[in-house]
C-alpha positions as CSV (number, residue, x, y, z in Angstrom):
1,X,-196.2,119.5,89.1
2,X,-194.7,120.6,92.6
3,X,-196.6,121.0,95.7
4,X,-196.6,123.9,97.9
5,X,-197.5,124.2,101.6
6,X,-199.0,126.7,103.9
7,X,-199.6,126.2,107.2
8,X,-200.6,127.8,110.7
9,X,-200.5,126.6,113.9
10,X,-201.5,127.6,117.1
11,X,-201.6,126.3,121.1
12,X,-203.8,127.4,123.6
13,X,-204.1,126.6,127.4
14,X,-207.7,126.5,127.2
15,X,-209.9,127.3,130.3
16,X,-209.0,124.5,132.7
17,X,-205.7,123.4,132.9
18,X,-202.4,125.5,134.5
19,X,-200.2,124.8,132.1
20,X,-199.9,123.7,128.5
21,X,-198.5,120.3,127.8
22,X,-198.9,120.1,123.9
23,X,-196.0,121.1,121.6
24,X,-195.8,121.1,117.8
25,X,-193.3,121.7,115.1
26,X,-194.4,122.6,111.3
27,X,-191.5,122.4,109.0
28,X,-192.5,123.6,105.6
29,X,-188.7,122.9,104.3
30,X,-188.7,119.4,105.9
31,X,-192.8,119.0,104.7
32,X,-192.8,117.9,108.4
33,X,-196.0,118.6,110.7
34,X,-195.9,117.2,113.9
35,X,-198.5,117.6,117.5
36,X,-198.2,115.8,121.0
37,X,-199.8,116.1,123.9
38,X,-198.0,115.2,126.8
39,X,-199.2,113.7,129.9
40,X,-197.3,113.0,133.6
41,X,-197.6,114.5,136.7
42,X,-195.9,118.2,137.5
43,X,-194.5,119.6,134.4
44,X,-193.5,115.9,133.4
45,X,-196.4,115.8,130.4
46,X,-194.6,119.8,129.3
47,X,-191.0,117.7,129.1
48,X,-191.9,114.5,127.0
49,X,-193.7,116.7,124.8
50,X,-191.0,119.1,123.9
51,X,-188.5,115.9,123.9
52,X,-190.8,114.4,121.6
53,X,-190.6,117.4,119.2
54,X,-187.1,118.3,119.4
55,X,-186.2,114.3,118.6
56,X,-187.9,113.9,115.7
57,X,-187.1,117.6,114.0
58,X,-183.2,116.9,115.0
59,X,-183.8,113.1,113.3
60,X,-185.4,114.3,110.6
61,X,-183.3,117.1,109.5
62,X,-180.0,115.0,110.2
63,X,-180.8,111.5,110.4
64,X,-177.2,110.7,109.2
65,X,-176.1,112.5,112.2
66,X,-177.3,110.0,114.7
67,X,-177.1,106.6,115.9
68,X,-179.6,103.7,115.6
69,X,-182.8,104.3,117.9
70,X,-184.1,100.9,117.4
71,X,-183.6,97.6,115.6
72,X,-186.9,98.0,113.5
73,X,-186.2,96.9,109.6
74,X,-187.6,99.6,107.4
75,X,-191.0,98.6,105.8
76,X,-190.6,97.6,101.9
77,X,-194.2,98.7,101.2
78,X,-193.9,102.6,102.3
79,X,-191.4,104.9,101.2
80,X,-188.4,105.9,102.8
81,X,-189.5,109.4,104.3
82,X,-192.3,107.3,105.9
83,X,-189.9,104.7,107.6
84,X,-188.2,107.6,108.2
85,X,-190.4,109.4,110.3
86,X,-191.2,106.1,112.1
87,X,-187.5,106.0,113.3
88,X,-187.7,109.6,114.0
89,X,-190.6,108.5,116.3
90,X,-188.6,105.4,117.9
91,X,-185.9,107.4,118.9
92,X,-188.3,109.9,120.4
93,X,-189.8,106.9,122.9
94,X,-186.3,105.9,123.4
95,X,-185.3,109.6,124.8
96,X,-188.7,109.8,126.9
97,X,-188.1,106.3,128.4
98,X,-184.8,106.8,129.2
99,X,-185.3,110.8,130.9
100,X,-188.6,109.0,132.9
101,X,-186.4,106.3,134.2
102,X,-183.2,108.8,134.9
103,X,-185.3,111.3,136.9
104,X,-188.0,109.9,139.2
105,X,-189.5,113.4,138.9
106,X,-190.6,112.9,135.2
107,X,-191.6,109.1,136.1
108,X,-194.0,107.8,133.8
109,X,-194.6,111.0,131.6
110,X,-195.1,110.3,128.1
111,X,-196.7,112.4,125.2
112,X,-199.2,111.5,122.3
113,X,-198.1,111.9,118.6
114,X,-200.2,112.9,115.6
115,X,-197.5,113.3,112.9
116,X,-197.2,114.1,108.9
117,X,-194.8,114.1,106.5
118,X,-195.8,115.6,102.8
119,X,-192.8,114.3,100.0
120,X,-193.9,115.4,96.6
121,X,-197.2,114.0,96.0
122,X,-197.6,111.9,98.9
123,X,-198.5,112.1,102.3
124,X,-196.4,109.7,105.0
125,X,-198.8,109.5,108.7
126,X,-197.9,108.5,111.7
127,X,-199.5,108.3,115.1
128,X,-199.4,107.0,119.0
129,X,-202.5,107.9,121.0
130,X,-205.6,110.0,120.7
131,X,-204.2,113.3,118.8
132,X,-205.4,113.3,115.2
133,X,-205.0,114.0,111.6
134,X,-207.9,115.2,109.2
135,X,-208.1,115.4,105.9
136,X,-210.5,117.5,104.0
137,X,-211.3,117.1,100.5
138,X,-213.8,118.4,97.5
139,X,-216.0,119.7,100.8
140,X,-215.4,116.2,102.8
141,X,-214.2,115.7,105.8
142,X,-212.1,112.8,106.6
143,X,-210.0,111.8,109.8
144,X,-206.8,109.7,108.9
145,X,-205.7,108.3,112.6
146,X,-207.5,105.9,114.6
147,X,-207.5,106.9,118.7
148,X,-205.5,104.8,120.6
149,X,-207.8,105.1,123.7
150,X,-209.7,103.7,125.9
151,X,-213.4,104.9,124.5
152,X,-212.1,104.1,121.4
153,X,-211.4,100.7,122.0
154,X,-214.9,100.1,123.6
155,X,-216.4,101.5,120.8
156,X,-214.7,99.7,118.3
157,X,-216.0,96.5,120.2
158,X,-219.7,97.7,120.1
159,X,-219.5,98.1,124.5
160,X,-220.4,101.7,124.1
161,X,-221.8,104.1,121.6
162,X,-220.0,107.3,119.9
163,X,-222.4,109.6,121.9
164,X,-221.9,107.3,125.5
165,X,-217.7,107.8,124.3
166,X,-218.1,111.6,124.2
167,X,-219.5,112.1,127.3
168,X,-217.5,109.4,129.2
169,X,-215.2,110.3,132.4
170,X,-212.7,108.0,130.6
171,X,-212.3,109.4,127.3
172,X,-209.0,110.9,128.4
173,X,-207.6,107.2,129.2
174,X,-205.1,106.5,125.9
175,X,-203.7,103.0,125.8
176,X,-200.6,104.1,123.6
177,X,-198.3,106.8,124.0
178,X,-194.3,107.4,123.3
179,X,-192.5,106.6,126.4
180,X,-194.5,104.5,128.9
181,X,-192.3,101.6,127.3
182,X,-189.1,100.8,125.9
183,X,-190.8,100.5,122.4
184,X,-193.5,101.5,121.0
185,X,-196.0,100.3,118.4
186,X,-196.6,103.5,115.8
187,X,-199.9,103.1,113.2
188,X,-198.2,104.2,109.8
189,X,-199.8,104.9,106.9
190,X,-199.6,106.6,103.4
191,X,-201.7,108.4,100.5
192,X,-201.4,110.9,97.4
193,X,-202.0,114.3,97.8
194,X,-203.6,117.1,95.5
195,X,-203.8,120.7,95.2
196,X,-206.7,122.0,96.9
197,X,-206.2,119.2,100.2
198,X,-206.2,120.6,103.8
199,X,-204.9,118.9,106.2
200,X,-205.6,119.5,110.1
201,X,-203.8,118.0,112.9
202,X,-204.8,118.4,116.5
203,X,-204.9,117.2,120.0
204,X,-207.5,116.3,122.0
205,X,-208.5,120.0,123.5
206,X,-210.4,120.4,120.3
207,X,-211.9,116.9,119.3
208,X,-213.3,116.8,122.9
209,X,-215.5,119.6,122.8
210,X,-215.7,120.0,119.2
211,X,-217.9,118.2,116.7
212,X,-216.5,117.2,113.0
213,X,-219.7,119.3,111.4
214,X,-218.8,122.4,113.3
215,X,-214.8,122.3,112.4
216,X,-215.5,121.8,109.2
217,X,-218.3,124.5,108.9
218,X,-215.5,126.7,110.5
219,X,-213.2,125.5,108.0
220,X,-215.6,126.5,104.6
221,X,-216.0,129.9,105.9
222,X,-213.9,133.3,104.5
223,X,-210.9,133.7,106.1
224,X,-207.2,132.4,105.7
225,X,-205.6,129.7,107.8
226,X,-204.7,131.9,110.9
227,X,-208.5,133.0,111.1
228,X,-209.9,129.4,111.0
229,X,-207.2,128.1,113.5
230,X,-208.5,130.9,115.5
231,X,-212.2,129.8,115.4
232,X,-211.5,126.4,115.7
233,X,-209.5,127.2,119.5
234,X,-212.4,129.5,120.1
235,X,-215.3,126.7,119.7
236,X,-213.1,124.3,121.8
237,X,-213.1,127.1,124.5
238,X,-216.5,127.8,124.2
239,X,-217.3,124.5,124.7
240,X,-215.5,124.1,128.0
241,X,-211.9,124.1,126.8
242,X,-211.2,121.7,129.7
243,X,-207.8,120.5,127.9
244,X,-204.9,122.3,126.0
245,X,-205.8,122.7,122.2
246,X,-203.2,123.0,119.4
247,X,-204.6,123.5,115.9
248,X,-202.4,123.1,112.7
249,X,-203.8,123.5,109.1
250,X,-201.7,122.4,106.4
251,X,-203.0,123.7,102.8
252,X,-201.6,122.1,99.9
253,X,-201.7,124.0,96.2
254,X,-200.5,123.7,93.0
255,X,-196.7,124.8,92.1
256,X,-196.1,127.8,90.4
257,X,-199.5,128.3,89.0
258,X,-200.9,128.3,92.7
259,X,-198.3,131.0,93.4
260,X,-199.5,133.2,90.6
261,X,-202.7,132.7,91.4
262,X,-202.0,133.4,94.8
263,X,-200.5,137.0,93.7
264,X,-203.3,137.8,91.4
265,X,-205.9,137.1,94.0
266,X,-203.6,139.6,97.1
267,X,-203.3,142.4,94.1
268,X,-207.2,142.2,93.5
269,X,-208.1,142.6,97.3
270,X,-205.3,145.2,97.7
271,X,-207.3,147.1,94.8
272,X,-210.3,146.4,95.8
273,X,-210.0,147.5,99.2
């Protein structure tokens, strides 16, 4: 059976910063879902974002089109839209590193990437830094992406504890992110999908100030996927919103059945109401 998408997305300056340095691209016709959150002084963090995002749509829509980004051999056990998506990726370092190095005003900007690639019935993942994918299933709540920070890393080495991490003045420290260096080591991963998935991809702005319980909470409640991106923005604003937040919900359903059952459910409310 085919698998449908739909998806919202949404980026918000939050309450804090003067400018918004995440960027995002959702692709239903590619299955491609992609955030980053840039960093750098100025507008620097603005520019390897948007390079980031414009990359990898342009190598993922034409990746006959271009030259080699990198050397990297594909990996034999994922599938080619994954090691696609990892070149995509590469070539997007490449284009940061080079801009940083060609204009001492973007010098040492670089952007996080929380990226997803749906192909039939399976999910492709990639990441670099502290953005992050979710996936929520039968009512659970899972996150798919490891942060590539600082916190993190202490953590994972039992120096701190999850509550000490969340409240640290380093939690915004990543130790990975496209274009600090000429290459770049991406965390790739793959699983099936289903009908019924949701998938939520994010930057920091929202895991900072928002617990896992309350997004999903947000995420069970009435509403379509505009409404909950919406709630999910406004509890990471509520909570400070001390960092740019960009929300994307990616629904998967059935093929044609889910679109008729779609239909029947709009022509009930339209009666009903």
């Amino acid at each position: 059976m085919a698998i449908d998408r739909l998806h919202f997305a949404k980026s918000d300056i939050g309450r804090k910063r003067p400018h918004n340095e995440d960027c995002f691209v959702a692709d239903a016709s590619l299955g491609l879902y992609v955030v980053c959150d840039g960093m750098g002084g100025g507008n620097a963090g603005e520019v390897a974002s948007r390079m980031a995002i414009e990359t990898i749509l342009a190598r993922i829509k034409s990746p006959g089109n271009h030259p080699a980004a990198d050397t990297a051999e594909d990996d034999p056990n994922l599938t080619p839209a994954t090691n696609q998506l990892a070149h995509a990726i590469r070539a997007a370092n490449t284009a940061i590193f080079r801009a940083s190095w060609k204009h001492p005003k973007y010098a040492g900007m670089g952007t996080t990437v929380a990226a997803v690639r749906l192909s039939r019935h399976t999910l492709s993942i990639a990441h670099v830094g502290d953005s992050r994918v979710y996936l929520i299933r039968d009512g659970v709540m899972q996150v798919l992406t490891v942060d590539h920070s600082w916190v993190a890393e202490q953590v994972a080495q039992g120096y701190m504890t999850e509550e000490e991490a969340e409240h640290s003045p380093r939690r915004n420290i990543v130790t990975r992110a496209l274009g600090v260096e000429c290459t770049v080591d991406i965390e790739l991963a793959e699983l099936p999908v289903s009908a019924g998935d949701l998938l939520l991809l994010c930057s920091d702005g929202l895991t900072r100030g928002v617990r896992c319980s309350e997004m999903l909470r947000t995420l069970h409640q009435d509403g379509d996927l505009g409404e909950k991106t919406d709630q999910l923005i406004a509890l990471a604003n509520d909570a400070g919103g001390e960092d740019n937040i960009t929300v994307m919900l990616v629904a998967v359903e059935g093929g044609a059945a889910g679109r008729l059952w779609r239909r029947i459910k709009q022509r009930w409310f339209l009666k009903a109401s």
